[in-house]
N, C-alpha and C positions, 0 to 999 in steps of 0.2 A: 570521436563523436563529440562534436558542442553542448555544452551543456545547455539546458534549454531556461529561462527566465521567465516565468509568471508574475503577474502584475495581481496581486490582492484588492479585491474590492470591497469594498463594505460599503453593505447597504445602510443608509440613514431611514427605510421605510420604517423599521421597529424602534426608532429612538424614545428612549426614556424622556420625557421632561423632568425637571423638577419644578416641579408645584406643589400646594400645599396637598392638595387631594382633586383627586380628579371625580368624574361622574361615571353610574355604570356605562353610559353613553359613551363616553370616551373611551372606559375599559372595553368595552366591546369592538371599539375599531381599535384599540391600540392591540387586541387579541383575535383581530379579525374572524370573530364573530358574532353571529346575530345575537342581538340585545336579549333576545330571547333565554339563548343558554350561557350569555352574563346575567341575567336574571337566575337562573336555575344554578347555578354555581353558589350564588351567595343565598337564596333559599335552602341549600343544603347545608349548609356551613362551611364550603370550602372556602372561599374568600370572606375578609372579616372586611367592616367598613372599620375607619379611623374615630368615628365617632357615632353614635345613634342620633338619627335627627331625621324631617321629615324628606330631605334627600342626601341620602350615606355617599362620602366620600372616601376612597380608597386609595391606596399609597402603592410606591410602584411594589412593592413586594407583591401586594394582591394582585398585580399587572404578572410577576416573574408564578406566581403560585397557581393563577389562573392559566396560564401560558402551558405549564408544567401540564396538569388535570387535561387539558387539550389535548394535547401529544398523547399523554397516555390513553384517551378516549381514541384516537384519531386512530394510534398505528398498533394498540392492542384492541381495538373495536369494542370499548367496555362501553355499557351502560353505565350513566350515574351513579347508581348504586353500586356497581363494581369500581367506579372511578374513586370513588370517597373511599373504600376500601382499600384502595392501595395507597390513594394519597396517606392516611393514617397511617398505615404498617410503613409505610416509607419515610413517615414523618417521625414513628416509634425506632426506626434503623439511625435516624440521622441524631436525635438523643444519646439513644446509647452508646453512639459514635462518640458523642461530644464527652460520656464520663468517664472515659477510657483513653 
């Protein structure tokens, strides 16, 4: 039997830029979703902006942290409030990780 050869693709749709900070706007398409629940994201305190000013710029972490909180909404069907809940315990597991 031949062994069979796959061709890997990777998508450039999700590409990180680097920039100094981006806008909720952008975080919303670069997290394909509605501005709406990147707005709700950073009303909750999951995503922090990089700086306080009269429009918050955010770094790609908030891009990879926002991404994260999605997933977990999407394929454990959490509300918000159960979302921010895990995000923390998950983010209290990944501390502990680090002092051990």
């Amino acid at each position: 039997m031949a062994a069979q050869q796959y061709e890997i693709i990777i998508s450039r749709k999700h590409e990180l830029v680097s920039v100094p900070g981006i806008t909720i706007h952008e975080l919303s398409r670069l997290c394909e979703c509605n501005l709406s629940v990147a707005k709700r994201l950073f009303s909750i305190g999951l995503i922090e902006p990089l700086s306080a000013g009269t429009t918050p710029l955010f770094d790609r972490s908030a891009v990879v942290r926002a991404r994260k909180a999605l997933r977990l909404k999407r394929d454990l069907r959490l509300n918000f409030d159960a979302m921010a809940l895990v995000m923390e315990l998950l983010d209290r597991i990944d501390e502990l990780e680090r002092r051990f």
